[in-house]
C-alpha positions in Angstrom: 83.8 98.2 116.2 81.8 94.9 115.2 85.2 92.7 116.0 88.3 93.1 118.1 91.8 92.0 116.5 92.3 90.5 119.9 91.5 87.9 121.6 90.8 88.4 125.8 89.0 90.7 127.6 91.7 93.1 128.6 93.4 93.6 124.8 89.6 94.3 123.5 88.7 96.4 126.1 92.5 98.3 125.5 91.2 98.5 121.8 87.8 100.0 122.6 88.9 102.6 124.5 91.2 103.8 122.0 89.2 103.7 119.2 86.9 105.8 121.3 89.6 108.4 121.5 90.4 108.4 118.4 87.2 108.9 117.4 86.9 111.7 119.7 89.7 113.4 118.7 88.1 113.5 115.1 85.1 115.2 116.3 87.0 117.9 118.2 89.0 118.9 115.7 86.0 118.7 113.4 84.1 121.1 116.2 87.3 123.3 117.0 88.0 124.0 113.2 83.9 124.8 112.6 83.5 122.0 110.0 80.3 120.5 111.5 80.3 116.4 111.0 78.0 115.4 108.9 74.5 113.9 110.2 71.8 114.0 108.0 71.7 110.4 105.7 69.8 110.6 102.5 68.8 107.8 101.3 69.3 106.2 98.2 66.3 107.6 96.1 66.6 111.3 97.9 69.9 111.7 96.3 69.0 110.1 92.8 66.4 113.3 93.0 69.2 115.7 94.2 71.1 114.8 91.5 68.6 115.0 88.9 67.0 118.2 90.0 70.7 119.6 89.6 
């Protein structure tokens, strides 16, 4: 996260590590259910061509 809602060391850190479990969650469910997470970016002109070609 680029900025905590709180202000103080302990709230932020607090926030952090949930986040990080959320986050964690998300890719075991993602894992356990076999839907891979997405990891490959394209950019901008590689998917102009994909859609073109298609």
């Amino acid at each position: 996260m680029r900025r905590a809602r709180y202000l103080g060391i302990q709230k932020t850190h607090l926030e952090h590590v949930f986040s990080a479990a959320a986050i964690n969650l998300i890719r075991l469910d993602a894992w356990w259910n076999g839907h891979p997470l997405d990891r490959t970016r394209a950019s901008h002109l590689a998917r102009l061509d994909l859609s073109l070609a298609a």
